[in-house]
C-alpha positions, -999 to 999 in steps of 0.1 A, spaced: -426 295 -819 -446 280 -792 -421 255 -784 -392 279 -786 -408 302 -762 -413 269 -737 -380 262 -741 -364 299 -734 -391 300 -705 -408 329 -724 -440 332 -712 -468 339 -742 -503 348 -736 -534 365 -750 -558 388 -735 -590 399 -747 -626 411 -734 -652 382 -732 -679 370 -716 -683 401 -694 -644 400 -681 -620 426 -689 -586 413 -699 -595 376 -695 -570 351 -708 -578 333 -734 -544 314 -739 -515 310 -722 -483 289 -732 -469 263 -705 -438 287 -696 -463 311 -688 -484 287 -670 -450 278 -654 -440 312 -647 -474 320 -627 -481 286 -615 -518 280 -628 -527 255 -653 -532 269 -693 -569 258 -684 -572 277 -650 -558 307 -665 -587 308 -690 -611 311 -659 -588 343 -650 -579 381 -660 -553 396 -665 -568 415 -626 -563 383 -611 -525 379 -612 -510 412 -613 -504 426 -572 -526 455 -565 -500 482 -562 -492 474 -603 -530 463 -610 -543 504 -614 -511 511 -642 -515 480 -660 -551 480 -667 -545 518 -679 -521 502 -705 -543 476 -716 -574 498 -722 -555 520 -739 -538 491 -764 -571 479 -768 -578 512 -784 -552 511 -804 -525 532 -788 -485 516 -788 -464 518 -761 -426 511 -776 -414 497 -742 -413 467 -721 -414 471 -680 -417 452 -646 -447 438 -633 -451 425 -599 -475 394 -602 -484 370 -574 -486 333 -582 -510 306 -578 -497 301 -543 -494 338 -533 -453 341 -537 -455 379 -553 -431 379 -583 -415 405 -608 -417 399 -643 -406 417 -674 -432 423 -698 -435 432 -730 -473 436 -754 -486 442 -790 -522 448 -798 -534 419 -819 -566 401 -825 -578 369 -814 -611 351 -831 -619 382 -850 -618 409 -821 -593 427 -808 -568 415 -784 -533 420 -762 -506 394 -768 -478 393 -741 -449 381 -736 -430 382 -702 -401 366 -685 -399 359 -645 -368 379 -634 -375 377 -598 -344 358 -589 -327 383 -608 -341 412 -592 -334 395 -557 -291 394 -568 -293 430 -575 -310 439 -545 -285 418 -527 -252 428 -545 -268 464 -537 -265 457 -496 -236 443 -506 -225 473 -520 -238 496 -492 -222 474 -465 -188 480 -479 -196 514 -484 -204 520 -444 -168 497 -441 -145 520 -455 -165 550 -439 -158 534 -399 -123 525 -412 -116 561 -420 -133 573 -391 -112 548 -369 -86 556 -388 -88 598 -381 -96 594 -344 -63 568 -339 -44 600 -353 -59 621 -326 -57 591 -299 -17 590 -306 -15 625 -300 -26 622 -266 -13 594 -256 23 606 -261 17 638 -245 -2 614 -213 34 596 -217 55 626 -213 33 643 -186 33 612 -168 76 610 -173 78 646 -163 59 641 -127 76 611 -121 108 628 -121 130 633 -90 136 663 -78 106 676 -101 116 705 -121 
């Protein structure tokens, strides 16, 4: 599984309480070492507190303090996280209550769709751009109709004074 999960940049990793640090890792796969950019043996020096970005820290702890009581939550969300070298990232997260050395514990499993989150946002401007496009050609396009109009009446005011004798 472990290998399969390296492979398919899964990131896997457990979090329990111990030694006086809530939500401390206590193992971490390489794609999740990947993912976040710490060695599996730095992250065991870490919490979960450490990596997530403080907007996302307050909901996230709420979750895991309630797992670690036993509650479920059926669905995975986004995470920002920063890495190792302070790029802030979004991941995709999913978690199961489970038990690690005889006490309780939070396994996750998340995937870094940061790059994925960054096409959206730019098809999105994309999207808008276009959008604002069609509205100036349709606003270029009702004031030409206008424009026209005076022009040929500037035209034939400007044939009618010009005439000899004028009428």
């Amino acid at each position: 599984i472990e290998d399969a999960a390296n492979r398919a940049a899964l990131g896997i990793f457990i979090l329990q309480d111990h030694d006086g640090m809530e939500a401390r890792f206590r193992y971490a796969n390489e794609a999740f070492s990947t993912i976040t950019g710490f060695e599996p043996e730095e992250l065991l020096h870490k919490s979960w507190t450490d990596l997530v970005q403080p907007d996302n820290l307050q909901e996230s702890m709420k979750r895991y303090r309630l797992r670690q009581r036993g509650e479920t939550f059926d669905q995975a969300y986004e995470i920002k996280m920063v890495r190792k070298d302070g790029m802030p990232i979004t991941v995709h997260g999913s978690f199961a209550l489970s038990s690690h050395e005889g006490k309780t514990a939070t396994i996750g499993f998340l995937r870094d769709i940061t790059e994925r989150k960054k096409g959206e946002k730019a098809l999105w401007r994309s999207q808008r751009l276009a959008s604002v496009g069609r509205l100036a050609a349709e606003i270029n396009h009702e004031m030409n109709n206008h424009l026209t109009s005076v022009l040929t009446f500037c035209k034939l005011a400007t044939g009618i004074l010009q005439q000899e004798p004028f009428p």
